[in-house]
C-alpha positions as CSV (number, residue, x, y, z in Angstrom):
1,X,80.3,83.0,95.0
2,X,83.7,84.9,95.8
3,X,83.7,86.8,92.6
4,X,86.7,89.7,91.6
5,X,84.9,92.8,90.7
6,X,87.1,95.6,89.4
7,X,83.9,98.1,88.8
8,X,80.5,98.4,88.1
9,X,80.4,97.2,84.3
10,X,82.4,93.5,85.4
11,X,78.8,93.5,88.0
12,X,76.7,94.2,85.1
13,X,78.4,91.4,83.0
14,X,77.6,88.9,85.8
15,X,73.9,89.7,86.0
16,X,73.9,89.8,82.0
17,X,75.6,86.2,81.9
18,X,73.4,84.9,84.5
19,X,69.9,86.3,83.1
20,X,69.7,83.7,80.3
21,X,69.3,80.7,82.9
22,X,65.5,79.7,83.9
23,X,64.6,79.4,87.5
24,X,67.1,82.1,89.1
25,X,64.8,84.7,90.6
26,X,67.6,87.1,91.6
27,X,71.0,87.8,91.6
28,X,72.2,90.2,94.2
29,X,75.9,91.6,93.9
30,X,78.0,93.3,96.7
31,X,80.9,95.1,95.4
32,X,82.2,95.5,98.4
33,X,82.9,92.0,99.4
34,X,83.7,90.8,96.1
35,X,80.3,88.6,96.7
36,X,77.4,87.3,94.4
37,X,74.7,85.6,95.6
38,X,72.0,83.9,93.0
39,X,68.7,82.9,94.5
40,X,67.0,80.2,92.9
41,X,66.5,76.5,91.4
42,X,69.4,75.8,89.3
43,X,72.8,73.7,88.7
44,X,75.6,75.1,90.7
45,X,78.0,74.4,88.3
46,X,76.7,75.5,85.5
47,X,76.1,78.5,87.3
48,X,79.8,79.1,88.7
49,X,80.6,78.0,84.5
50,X,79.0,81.2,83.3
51,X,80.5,83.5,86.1
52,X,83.6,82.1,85.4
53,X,83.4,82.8,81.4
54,X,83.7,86.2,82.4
55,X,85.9,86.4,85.6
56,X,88.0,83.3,85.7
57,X,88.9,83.5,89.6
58,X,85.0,83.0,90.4
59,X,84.7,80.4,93.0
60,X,82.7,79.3,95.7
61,X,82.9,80.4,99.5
62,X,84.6,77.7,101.3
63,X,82.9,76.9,105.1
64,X,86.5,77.6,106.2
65,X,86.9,81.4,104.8
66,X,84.6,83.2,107.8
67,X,86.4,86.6,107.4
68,X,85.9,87.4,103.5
69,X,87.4,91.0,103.6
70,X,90.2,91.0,106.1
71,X,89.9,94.5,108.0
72,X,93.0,96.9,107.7
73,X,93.2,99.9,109.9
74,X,93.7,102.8,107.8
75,X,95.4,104.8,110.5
76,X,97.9,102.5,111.4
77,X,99.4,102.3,107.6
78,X,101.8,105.1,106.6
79,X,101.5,106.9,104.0
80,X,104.5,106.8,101.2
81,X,106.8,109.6,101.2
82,X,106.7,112.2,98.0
83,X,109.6,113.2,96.3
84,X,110.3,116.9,96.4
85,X,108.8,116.9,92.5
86,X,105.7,115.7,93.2
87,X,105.4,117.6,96.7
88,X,105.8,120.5,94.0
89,X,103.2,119.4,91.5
90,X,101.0,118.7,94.4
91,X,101.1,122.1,95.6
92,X,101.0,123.7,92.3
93,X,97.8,121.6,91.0
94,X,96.2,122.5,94.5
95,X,96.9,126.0,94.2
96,X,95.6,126.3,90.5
97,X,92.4,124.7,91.4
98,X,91.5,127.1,94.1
């Protein structure tokens, strides 16, 4: 299932939701991709029900989704342009840590 994960507690509330159902064996999360994947004998739905009682935008891969995290080069994005107050603050905090 394609599930939103905004940190590690939302990935423990998705194990804890889906621990009370008999015949799951595992449930393996990947933050990364924003994936679950529940390994066992049980309903679908009911399943993608109790993910979605705690993160409504859980869903199911679609065949037609092959790329689930598109890739962005980091090098190629430019990097936002800091206003003389926060260059200042920058520097300041940098200097006051060292």
């Amino acid at each position: 299932m394609k599930v939103p994960l905004y940190s590690y507690g939302c990935e423990k509330k998705i194990k804890k939701a889906l621990a009370r159902f008999k015949g799951i064996y595992s449930v393996s999360v990947e933050y990364n991709l924003q994936k679950v994947t529940v390994w066992g004998i049980c309903d679908r739905d009911s399943v993608l029900a109790a993910v979605r009682k705690k993160r409504r935008e859980a869903r199911f891969w679609s065949e037609i989704e092959t790329d689930p995290v598109p890739f962005v080069d980091v090098a190629t994005v430019p990097m936002p342009e800091r206003t003389p107050r926060e260059k200042k603050l920058f520097l300041w905090k940098r200097n006051k840590i060292h």
